[in-house]
C-alpha positions in Angstrom: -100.5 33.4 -45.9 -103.2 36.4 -45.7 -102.7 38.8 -42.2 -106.0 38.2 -41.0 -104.5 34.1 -40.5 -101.3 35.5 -39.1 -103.7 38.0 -36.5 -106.1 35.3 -35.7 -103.5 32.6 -35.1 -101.7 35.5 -32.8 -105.2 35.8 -31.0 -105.8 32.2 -30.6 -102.5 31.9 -28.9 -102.8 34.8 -26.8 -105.6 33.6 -25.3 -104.6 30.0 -25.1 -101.5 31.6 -22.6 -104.0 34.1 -21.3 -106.2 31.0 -19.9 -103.2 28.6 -18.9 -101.8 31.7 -16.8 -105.2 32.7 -15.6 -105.7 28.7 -14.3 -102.5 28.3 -12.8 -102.7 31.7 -10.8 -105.8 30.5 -9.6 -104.6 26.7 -8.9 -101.4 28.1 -6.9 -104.1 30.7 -4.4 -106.2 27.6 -3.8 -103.0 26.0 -2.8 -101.8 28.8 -0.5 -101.3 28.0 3.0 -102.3 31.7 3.8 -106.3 31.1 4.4 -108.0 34.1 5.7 -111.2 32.3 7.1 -111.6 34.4 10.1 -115.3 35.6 11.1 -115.7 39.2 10.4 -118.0 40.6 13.2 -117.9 44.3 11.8 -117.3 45.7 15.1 -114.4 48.8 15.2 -111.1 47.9 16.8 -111.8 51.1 19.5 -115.0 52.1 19.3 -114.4 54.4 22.1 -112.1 56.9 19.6 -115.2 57.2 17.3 -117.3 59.2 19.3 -114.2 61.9 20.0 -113.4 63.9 16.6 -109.9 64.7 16.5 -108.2 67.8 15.0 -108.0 67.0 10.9 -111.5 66.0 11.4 -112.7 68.9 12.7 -110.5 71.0 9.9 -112.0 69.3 7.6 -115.5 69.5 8.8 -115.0 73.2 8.4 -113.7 73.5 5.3 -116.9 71.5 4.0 -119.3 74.2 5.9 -117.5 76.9 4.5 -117.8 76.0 1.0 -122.1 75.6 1.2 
């Protein structure tokens, strides 16, 4: 047999497992009980602690004027 048969059988059967491992990952997270199907409303958890900086903010802010 010639290598380039030997390398393309290789490849044929590398992607063969490739795809059955690809379809079964994909059949068992359709079959998970774990469904996240809550409604995101994009509203922050405290928007109250937004509008206060706190110190590493601050820091950092400063650092960043500094440099310009």
């Amino acid at each position: 047999m010639e290598i380039s048969r030997i390398i393309n059988m290789f490849l044929v059967f590398l992607a063969v497992s490739m795809s059955y491992y690809l379809l079964t990952l994909k059949l068992k997270n359709i079959n998970s009980p774990i469904s996240i199907e809550e409604d995101y409303s994009g509203a922050a958890k405290s928007p109250e602690g937004l509008s206060e900086p706190n110190e590493d903010a601050l820091r950092e802010l400063d650092e960043l004027l500094d440099k310009n």
